[in-house]
C-alpha positions in Angstrom: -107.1 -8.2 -9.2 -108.9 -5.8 -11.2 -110.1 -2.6 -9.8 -112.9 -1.3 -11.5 -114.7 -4.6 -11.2 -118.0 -4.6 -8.7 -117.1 -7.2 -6.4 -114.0 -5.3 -6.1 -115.4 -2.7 -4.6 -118.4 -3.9 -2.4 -115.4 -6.2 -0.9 -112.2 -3.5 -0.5 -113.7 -0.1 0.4 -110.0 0.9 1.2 -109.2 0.3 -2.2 -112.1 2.2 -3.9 -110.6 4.9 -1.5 -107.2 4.6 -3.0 -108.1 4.5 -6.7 -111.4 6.3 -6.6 -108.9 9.2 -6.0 -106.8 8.7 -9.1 -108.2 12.0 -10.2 -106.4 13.0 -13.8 -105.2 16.6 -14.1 -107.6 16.1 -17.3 -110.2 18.4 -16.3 -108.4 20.9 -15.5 -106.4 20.9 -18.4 -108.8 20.3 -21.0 -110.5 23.5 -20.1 -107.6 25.4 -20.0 -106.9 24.5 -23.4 -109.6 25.9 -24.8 -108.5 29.3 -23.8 -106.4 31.5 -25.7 -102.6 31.6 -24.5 -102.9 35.0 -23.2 -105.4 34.0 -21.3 -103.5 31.4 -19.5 -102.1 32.6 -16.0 -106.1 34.0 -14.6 -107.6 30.2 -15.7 -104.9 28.3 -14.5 -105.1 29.8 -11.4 -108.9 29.5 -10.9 -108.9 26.0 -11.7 -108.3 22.8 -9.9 -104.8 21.5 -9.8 -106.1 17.8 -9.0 -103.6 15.2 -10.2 -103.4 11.4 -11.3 -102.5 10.4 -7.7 -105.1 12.4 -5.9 -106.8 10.8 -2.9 -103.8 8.3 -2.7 -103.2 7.7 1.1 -100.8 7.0 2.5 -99.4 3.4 2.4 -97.7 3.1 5.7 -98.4 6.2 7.9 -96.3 9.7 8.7 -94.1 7.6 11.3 -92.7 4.9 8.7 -89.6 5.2 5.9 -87.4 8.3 6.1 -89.8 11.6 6.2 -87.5 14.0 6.4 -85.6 14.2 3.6 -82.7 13.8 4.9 -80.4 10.5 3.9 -78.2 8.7 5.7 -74.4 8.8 5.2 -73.5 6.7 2.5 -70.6 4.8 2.3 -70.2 5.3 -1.3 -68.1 8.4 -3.5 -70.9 9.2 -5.8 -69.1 8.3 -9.8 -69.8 11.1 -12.1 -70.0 8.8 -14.5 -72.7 8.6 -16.8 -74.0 12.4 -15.5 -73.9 15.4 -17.2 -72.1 19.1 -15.4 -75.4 21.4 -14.9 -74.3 24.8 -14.9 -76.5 26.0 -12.9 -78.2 29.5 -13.1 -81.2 31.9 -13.2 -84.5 31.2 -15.1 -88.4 31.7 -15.0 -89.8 28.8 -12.7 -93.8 28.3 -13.4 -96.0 27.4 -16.4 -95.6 28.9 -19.9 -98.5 27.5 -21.9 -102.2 26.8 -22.0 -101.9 23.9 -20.1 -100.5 25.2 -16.8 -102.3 24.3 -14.0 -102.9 26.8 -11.0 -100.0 25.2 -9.0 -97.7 26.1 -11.2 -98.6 29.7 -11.1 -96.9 32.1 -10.4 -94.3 32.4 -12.5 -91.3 33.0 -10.3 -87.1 34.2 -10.5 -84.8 31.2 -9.2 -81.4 30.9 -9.1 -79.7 27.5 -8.5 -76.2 26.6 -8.2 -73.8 24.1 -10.1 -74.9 20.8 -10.0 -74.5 16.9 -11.8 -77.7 15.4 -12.9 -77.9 11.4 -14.3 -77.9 11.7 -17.7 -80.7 9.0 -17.8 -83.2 7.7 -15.1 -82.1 5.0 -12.8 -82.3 2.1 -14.7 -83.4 -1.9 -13.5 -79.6 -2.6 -13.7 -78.5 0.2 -11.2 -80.8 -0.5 -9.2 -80.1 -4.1 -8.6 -76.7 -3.4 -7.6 -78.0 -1.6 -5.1 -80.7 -3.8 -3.8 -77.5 -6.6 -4.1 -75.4 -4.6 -2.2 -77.9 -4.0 0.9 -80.8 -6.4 1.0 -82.9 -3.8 0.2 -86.8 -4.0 0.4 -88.9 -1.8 -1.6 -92.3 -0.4 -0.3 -94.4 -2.5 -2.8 -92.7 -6.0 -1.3 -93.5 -4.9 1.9 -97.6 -5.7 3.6 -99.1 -2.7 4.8 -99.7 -1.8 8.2 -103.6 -1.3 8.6 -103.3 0.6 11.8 -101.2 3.1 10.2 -102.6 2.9 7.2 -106.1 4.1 8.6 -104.8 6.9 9.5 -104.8 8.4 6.2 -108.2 7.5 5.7 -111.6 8.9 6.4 -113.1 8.0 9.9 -115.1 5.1 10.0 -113.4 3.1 6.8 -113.9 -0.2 7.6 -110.9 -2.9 7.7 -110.3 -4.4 4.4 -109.5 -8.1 4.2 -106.7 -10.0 4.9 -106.6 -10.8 1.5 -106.3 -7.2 0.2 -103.9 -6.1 3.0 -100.8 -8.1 1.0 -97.6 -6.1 -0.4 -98.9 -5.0 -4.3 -98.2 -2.3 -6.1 -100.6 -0.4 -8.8 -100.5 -1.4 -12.6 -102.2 0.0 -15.4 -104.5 -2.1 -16.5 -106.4 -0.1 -19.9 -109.9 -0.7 -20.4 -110.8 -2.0 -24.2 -113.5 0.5 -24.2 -113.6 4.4 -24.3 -114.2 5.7 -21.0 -114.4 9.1 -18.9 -111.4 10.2 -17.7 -112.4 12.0 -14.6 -112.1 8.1 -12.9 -108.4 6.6 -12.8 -109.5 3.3 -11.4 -110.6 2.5 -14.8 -107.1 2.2 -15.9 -105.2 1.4 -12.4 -105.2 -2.2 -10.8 -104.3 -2.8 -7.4 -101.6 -5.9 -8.2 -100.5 -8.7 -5.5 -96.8 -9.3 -6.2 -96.2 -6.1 -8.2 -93.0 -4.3 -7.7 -89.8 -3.1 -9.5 -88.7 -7.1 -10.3 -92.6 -7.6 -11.5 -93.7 -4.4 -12.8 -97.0 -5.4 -14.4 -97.4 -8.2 -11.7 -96.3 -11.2 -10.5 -96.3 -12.9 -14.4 -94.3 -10.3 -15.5 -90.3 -9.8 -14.9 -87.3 -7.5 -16.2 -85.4 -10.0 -18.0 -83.5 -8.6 -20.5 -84.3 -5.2 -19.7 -81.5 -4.2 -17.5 -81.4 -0.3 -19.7 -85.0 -0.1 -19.0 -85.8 2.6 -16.0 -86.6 0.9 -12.8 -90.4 1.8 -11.8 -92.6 0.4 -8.8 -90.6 2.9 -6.6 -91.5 5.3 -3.7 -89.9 8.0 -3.0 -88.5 6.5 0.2 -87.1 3.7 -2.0 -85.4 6.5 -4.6 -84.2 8.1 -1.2 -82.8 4.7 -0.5 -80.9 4.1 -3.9 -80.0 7.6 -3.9 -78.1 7.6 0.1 -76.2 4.6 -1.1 -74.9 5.4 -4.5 -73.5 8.9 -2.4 -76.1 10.9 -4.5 -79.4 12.9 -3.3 -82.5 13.2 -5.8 -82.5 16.5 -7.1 -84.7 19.7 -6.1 -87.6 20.7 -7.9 -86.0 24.0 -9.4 -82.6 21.7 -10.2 -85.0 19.2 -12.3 -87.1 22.3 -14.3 -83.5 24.1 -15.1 -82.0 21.0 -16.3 -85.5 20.0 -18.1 -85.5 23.6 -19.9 -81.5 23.5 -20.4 -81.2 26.8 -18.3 -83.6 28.5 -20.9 -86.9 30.2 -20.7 -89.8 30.0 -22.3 -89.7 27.0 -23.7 -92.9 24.6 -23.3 -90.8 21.0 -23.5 -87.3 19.5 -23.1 -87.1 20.0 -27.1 -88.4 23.3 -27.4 -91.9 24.4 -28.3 -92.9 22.0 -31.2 -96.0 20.3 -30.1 -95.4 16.5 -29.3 -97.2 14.7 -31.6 -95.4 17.2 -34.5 -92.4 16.1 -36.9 -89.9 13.2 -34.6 -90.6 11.5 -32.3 -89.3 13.8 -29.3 -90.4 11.3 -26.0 -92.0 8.2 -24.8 -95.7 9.2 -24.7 -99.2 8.3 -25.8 -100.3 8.2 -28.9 -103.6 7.6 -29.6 -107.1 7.4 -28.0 -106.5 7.5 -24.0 -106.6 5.2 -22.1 -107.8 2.6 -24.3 -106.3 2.8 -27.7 -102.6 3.3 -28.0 -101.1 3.8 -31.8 -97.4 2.6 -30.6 -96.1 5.1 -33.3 -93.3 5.7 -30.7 -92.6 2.0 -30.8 -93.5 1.4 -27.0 -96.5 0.7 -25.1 -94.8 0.7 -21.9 -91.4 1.8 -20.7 -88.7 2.3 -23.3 -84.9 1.6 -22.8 -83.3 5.0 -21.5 -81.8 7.1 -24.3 -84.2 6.2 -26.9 -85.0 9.5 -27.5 -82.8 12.9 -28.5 -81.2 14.4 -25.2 -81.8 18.0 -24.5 -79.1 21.0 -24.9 -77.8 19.6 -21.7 -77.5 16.2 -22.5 -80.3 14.9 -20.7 -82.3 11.9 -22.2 -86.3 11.1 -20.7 -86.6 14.6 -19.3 -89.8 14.3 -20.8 -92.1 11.2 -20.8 -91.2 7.6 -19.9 -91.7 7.8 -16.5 -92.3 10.1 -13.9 -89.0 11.2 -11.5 -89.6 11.8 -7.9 -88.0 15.2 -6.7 -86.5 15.7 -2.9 -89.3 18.3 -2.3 -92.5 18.2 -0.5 -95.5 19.1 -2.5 -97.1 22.4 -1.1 -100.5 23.8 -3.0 -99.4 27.4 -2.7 -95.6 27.1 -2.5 -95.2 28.9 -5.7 -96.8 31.5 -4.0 -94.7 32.4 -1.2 -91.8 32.0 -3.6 -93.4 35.0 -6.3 -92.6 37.2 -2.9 -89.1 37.2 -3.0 -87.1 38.8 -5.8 -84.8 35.5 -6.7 -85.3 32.5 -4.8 -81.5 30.7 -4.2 -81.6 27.1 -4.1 -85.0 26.4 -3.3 -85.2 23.5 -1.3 -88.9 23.0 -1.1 -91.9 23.9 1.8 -90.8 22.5 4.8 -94.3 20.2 5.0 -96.8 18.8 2.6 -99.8 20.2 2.1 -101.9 19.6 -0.3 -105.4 21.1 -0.4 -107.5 18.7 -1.8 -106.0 15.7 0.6 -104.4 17.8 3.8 -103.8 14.4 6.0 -101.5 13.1 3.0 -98.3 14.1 3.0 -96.9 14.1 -1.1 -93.5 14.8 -2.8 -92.9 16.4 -5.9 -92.4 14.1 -9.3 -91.9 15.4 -12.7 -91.1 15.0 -16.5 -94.4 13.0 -17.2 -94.6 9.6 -18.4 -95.7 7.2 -21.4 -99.3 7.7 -20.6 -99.0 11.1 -20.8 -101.2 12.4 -23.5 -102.9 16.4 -24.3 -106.0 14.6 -23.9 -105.0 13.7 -20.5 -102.6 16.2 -18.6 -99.5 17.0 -20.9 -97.1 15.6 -18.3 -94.6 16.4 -20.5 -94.0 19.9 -20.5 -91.1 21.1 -18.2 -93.2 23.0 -15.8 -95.5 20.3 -15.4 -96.0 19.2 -11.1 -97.6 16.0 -9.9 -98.0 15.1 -6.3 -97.9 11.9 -4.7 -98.1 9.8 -1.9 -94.6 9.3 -0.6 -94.8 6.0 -0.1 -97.1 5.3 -3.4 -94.9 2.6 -6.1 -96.9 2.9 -9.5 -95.8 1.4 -12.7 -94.8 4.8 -14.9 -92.9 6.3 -11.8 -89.2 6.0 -11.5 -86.3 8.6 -10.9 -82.6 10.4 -11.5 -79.6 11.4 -9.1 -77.8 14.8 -8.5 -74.7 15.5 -7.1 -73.7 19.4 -6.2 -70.5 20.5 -8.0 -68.3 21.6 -5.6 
């Protein structure tokens, strides 16, 4: 079912809701880079800090799924194998280049501890064991509920059909056509039968790609994976030192070289967005885990492939009340969600950017880069890691 059709959406208001919302951090960002570097902090912060999951709802309501951030016991020892010893340390938390955007201003002191990170994203294989182990059901096999789905909708949004109200995640779907990029749901289906076994849709499967990250997850279902395998998803500050390899100043996993110069450095777009894609880094979609150099630390995908989800809630001004201490231990997140632009939707934190990322776009790839979504939102170029604290 395509979204940007117009049947689509004289038939499924709820739906033009959900994608009409897929605001890009494009504008933002284009503007910004435009302006001269030392010019960045005052521009960032004036502008918008709208994201490519922006008036998302909710899919199931504040009172479904595991809210709190808190996991359950597991069973499991978490295996340090396959993850890489963090140090842990000080550093400079908050955009460094033209293309921060005002939430991630102001810069900010944090210190975190010691810590084990995945050296790769969760991967289809990994996750299988889990959903073998437990019966698992991920939020994209499961039908909404439209009575608490409403809730995260304007008053007065009329009941969608039966037809719509089916478990489906969201695909991208590119248009063959140049197109303005202040809409998402030119490039974002709505897809009956998506999920993490059928990422682009019920015709689609994951056979043979067993090293390929797992996508089509919420952050309830990370939570999930993450509770079992005796691990927790890492902090915001825990993901940024890892990303920058405890150093600052540095724009991307790599360093400062711009993306698209010398190597390949990540899983990105190249090209025309969102309709012509060069493939110069061999892959249009997802690409096996470790295709790419690792970072001083080790870490492979910090940057690009697909977005990781984070433990923390997603608070507009959180960097904010952080600037007001002098080093900030272990930050752990705002205690709620708020986000400005959609205050009845509670969002997490994902980072690292994803193969669409793109300059043109919203340079998802830097390692200060935020987005915010839905906590139960499942979308096709968002997976996720593990942590463990070092004892």
């Amino acid at each position: 079912m395509k979204l940007n059709t117009p049947d689509f959406f004289k038939n499924t208001v709820l739906l033009l809701v959900v994608l009409s919302g897929l605001n890009a951090c494009h504008s933002a960002s284009t503007k910004q880079a435009n302006e001269k570097a030392s010019d960045n902090e005052t521009q960032a912060q004036k502008d918008s800090a709208s994201c490519c999951t922006t008036h998302m709802p909710s899919r199931f309501g504040e009172t479904a799924g595991n809210q709190t951030g808190t996991s359950a016991t597991s069973q499991n020892k978490a295996s340090l194998e396959n993850m890489v010893y963090i140090p842990g340390g000080t550093f400079t938390m908050g955009g460094d280049s033209v293309w921060g955007r005002a939430d991630e201003f102001p810069r900010h002191q944090v210190k975190v501890s010691a810590f084990y990170m995945d050296k790769h994203e969760v991967t289809n294989a990994e996750f299988r064991a889990f959903v073998k182990a437990t019966g698992y059901m991920t939020t994209a096999e499961r039908k909404p509920d439209w009575e608490e789905l409403k809730k995260q909708l304007p008053p007065g949004t009329p009941r969608p059909p039966d037809s719509v109200l089916v478990a489906a995640s969201l695909v991208f779907s590119p248009p063959n056509h140049p197109v303005s990029l202040d809409n998402a749901a030119q490039w974002w289906s709505w897809v009956p039968g998506a999920s993490w076994l059928h990422p682009e849709g019920p015709k689609s499967n994951i056979e043979g790609k067993d090293n390929y990250p797992v996508v089509q997850v919420s952050w309830e279902d990370a939570q999930a994976y993450a509770s079992w395998a005796g691990k927790r998803l890492p902090t915001e500050a825990e993901w940024e030192f890892a990303a920058r390899s405890g150093k600052n100043d540095v724009i991307y996993p790599w360093g400062n070289q711009p993306i698209d110069h010398g190597n390949m450095k990540a899983n990105s777009w190249q090209g025309h967005f969102p309709d012509k894609n060069s493939v110069k880094d061999k892959y249009y979609r997802t690409a096996p885990v470790m295709s790419f150099a690792a970072n001083d630390f080790g870490l492979y995908d910090m940057a690009g492939n697909v977005w990781e989800w984070c433990s923390d809630w997603y608070r507009s001004d959180y960097y904010q009340q952080c600037a007001q201490q002098h080093i900030v231990e272990n930050p752990q997140g705002p205690a709620e969600s708020l986000d400005v632009d959609e205050p009845t939707v509670p969002k997490r934190v994902t980072r690292g950017g994803s193969f669409l990322c793109t300059d043109q776009y919203c340079s998802g790839f830097r390692v200060s880069a935020r987005m915010k979504t839905s906590w139960d939102t499942s979308l096709e170029h968002t997976g996720f890691r593990c942590v463990v604290s070092a004892k």
